[in-house]
N, C-alpha and C positions, 0 to 999 in steps of 0.2 A: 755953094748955096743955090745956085743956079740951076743946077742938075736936079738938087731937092725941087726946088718948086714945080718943073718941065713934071717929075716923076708926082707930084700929089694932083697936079693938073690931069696929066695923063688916065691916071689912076681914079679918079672920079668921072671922065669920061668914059671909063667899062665900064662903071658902076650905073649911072644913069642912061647909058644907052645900050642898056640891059646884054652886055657882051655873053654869045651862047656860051662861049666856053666859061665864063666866071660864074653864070648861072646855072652849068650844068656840074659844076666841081661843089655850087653851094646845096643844092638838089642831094647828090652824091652824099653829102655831111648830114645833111638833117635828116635823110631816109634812114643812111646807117644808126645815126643817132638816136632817134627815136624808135626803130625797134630796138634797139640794146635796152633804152632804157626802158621800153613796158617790159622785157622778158624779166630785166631785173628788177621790176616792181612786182611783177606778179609771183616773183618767188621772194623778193625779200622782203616785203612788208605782211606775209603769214608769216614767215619763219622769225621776220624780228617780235610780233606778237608771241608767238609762241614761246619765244624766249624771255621774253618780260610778263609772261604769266604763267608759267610754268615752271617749276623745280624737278629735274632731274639728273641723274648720276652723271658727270663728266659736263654738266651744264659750265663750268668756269672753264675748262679747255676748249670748248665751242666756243666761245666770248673772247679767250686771249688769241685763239686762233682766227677770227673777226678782224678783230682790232689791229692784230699782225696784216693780213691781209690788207689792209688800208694803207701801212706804212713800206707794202711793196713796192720798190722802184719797177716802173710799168715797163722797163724792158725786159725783165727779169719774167710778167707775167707775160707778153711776146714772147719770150723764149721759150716757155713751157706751154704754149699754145700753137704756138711753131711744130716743137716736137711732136704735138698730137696730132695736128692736122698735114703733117708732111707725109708724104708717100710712103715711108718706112714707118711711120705715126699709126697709135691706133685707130685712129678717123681718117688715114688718109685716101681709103678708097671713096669716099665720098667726094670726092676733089674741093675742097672749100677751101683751101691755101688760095690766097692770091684772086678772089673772090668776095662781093658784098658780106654773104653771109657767112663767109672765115670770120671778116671785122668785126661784125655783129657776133661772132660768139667770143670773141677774145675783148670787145668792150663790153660783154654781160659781165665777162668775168671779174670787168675791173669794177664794173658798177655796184655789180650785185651786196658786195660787203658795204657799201656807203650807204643805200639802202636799205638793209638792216638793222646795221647798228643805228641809226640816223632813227628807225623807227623803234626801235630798244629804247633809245632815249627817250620820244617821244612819250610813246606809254607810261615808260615808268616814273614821269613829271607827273602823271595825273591823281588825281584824289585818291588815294589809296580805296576810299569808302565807294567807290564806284565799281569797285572787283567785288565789293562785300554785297551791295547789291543787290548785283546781275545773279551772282549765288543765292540769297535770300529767296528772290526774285524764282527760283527756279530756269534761269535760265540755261539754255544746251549749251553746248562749247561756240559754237558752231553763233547760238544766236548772242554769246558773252562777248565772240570774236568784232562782228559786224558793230556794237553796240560803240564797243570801246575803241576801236578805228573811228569809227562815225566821232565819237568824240575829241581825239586827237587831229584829225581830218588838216587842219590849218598844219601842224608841224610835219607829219606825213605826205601833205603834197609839196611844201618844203622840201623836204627829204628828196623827193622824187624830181624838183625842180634842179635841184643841186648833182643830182646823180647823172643828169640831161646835160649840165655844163661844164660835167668832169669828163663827159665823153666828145663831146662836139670838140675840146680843147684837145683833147689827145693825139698824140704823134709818134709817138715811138711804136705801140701799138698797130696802128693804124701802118704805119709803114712796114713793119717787119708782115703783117699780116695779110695787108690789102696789094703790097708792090709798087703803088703808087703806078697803078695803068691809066693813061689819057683814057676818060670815057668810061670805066667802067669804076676804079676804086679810087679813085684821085679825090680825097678831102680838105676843104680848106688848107687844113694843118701841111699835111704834107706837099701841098703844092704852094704854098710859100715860102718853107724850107728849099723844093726844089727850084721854084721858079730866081728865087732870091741868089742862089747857089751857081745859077747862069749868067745871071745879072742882067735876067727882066725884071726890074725894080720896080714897072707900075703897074705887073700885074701882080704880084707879092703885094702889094702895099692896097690896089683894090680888094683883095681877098680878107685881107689886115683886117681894113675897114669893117666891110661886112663880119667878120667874127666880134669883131668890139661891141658891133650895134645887138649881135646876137647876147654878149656878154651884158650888153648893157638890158637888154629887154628881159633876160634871166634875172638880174636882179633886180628889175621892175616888177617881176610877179612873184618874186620873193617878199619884198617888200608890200608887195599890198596882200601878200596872204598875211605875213603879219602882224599889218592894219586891221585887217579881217579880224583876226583871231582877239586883236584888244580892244 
């Protein structure tokens, strides 16, 4: 019991004597994170429109292929992002293995489907007579698209908030991809895994921390986008 406490004690003093290295591993997480998740906003929330307002051929194999893609165990999608970006890979002369922006493209990849479908759903909850409208209306695709986003907008940054805390949490990923280099790819995740695996317990358990508060402020603005929205 003793050791627990020395180790929460410990561990809040990195925390609030802003230790470089805690703050450069939290740094590390939120930069990778947050490009991940705009690239997978800006490809999934057109493409999940487009698929909640459009009918075409092979539209239910795009969908089950989606929905599949969700329920991929994330080492599995490491592994196939391994093989792309590895030197025998067909991206591998780009050298992004074992680099920020390897991680960044192997968590779009995990993002990108939650994204999506997340905004599939969004749309297709809305008033049906609001697609009949924008058509009445004469409007372009283009100005039907903007209209009906803008309208969903509370469930869609949902969508996006949640795509943001499925990556920040990620570790298999992030390890098979990033290396877990001191200073350069080291995220929360993996450096509590590794730091814990040593048995530096109170820099594991400061890292803890701050992802919980992460955790916890993600579904703070979850929450009040849903306020918002009622």
């Amino acid at each position: 019991m003793q050791f627990l406490i020395e180790s929460f004690y410990k561990a809040i003093l990195l925390v609030f004597h802003l230790d470089p290295e805690v703050y450069q591993i939290v740094w590390t997480s939120i930069y990778i994170s947050f490009w991940s998740t705009i690239l997978s906003a800006s490809i999934g929330i057109p493409l999940g429109a487009l698929l909640a307002l459009k009918t075409f051929r092979g539209k239910s194999a795009v969908v089950l292929l989606l929905n599949t893609s969700m329920a991929l165990p994330t080492v599995v999608i490491g592994l196939f992002c391994y093989a792309l970006l590895s030197r025998m890979g067909p991206l591998g002369d780009f050298g992004f293995l074992f680099t920020p922006t390897g991680m960044i493209f192997g968590l779009f990849i995990l993002a990108a489907p939650i994204a999506t479908n997340l905004t599939v759903a969004a749309i297709q909850s809305l008033d049906k007579r609001l697609m009949l409208t924008c058509k009445l209306l004469g409007a372009t695709p283009v100005q039907e698209f903007f209209l009906i986003v803008k309208e969903a907008r509370f469930a869609v940054m949902a969508a996006v908030v949640i795509a943001f805390g499925r990556v920040i949490s990620e570790v298999g990923i992030a390890m098979m991809l990033g290396g877990n280099i001191r200073g350069l790819t080291r995220t929360m995740t993996t450096a509590i895994a590794l730091e814990t695996s040593k048995g530096e317990f109170e820099l594991g358990l400061a890292l803890g921390f701050i992802l919980m508060s992460v955790a916890f402020a993600i579904n703070g603005v979850i929450f009040a986008i849903q306020r918002g929205r009622g």
